[in-house]
N, C-alpha and C positions, 0 to 999 in steps of 0.2 A: 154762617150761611154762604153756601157758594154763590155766583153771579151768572146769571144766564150762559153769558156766552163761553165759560172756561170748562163746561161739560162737552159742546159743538166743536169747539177748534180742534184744526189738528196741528198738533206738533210737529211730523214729519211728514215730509212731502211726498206725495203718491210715487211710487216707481214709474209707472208708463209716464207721469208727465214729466218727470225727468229728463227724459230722450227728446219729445216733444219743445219743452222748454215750458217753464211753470210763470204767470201771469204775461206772458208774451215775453220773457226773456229767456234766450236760450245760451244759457252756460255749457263753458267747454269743458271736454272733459280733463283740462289740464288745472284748469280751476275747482272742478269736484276734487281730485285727487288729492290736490293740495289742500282742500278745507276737509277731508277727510284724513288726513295726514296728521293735520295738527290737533283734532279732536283726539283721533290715536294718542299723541304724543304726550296728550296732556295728563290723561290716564295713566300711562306705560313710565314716564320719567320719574313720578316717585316711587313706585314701586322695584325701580332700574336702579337707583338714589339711594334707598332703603337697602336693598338686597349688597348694595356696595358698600354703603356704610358699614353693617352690621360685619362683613367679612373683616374692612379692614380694621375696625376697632379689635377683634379677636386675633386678628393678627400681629398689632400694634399691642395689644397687652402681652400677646407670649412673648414677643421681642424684651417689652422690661422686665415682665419676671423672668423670665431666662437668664439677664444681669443678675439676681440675687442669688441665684442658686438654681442644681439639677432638681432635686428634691422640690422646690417650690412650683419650677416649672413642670414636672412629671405629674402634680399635683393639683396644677391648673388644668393642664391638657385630660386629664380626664376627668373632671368635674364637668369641664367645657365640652365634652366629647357627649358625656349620659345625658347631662342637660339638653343638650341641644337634638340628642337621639330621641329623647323623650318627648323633649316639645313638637318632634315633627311627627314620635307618634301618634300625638293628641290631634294632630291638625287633621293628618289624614285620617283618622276617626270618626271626627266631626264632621271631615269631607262628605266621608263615604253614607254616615248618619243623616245630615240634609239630604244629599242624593235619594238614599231609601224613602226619608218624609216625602219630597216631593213627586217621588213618582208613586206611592202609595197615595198623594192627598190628591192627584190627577186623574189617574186610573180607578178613583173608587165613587165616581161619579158613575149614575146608569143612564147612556147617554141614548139609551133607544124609549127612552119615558118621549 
């Protein structure tokens, strides 16, 4: 069972009292920025993290199979090439698949009842 007051709060703070200044304190805007900065940041560095990892692992393995031979490395690069065409086909896919769910599951409400 929820608790009274966790349905009334609000989470984020109204926009117009923003400007104003919200419980009589009025934050600058060099302090919004910054704490909007770092929530950014918090989001964005693993998937910055991630998107870096994954290159250089793929780049760091054709480097040593390339030491074994042309053949092994001509045989990496395109397994590595279909696999990774493929998995980005599925993504954008799946992209485009949610997208459709969602605007079907919004628009098919009749909002003149």
């Amino acid at each position: 069972m929820a608790m009274e007051g966790e349905v009334t709060e609000k989470l984020l703070k109204n926009p117009a009292a923003v400007g104003a200044g919200d419980d009589g304190e009025d934050e600058p805007l060099k302090d919004r920025i910054w704490s909007e900065t770092k929530k950014m940041w918090i989001v964005a560095a693993p998937a910055i993290f991630t998107r870096f990892s994954t290159f250089g692992i793929s780049i760091i393995s054709q480097g040593f199979i390339g030491h074994i031979g042309s053949i092994e490395l001509a045989a990496y690069s395109l397994v590595f090439t279909v696999l990774l065409r493929f998995a980005n086909g599925v993504l954008v896919s799946f992209s485009m698949f949610t997208i459709t769910l969602i605007v079907d599951f919004f628009t098919s409400f009749n909002h003149a009842v």
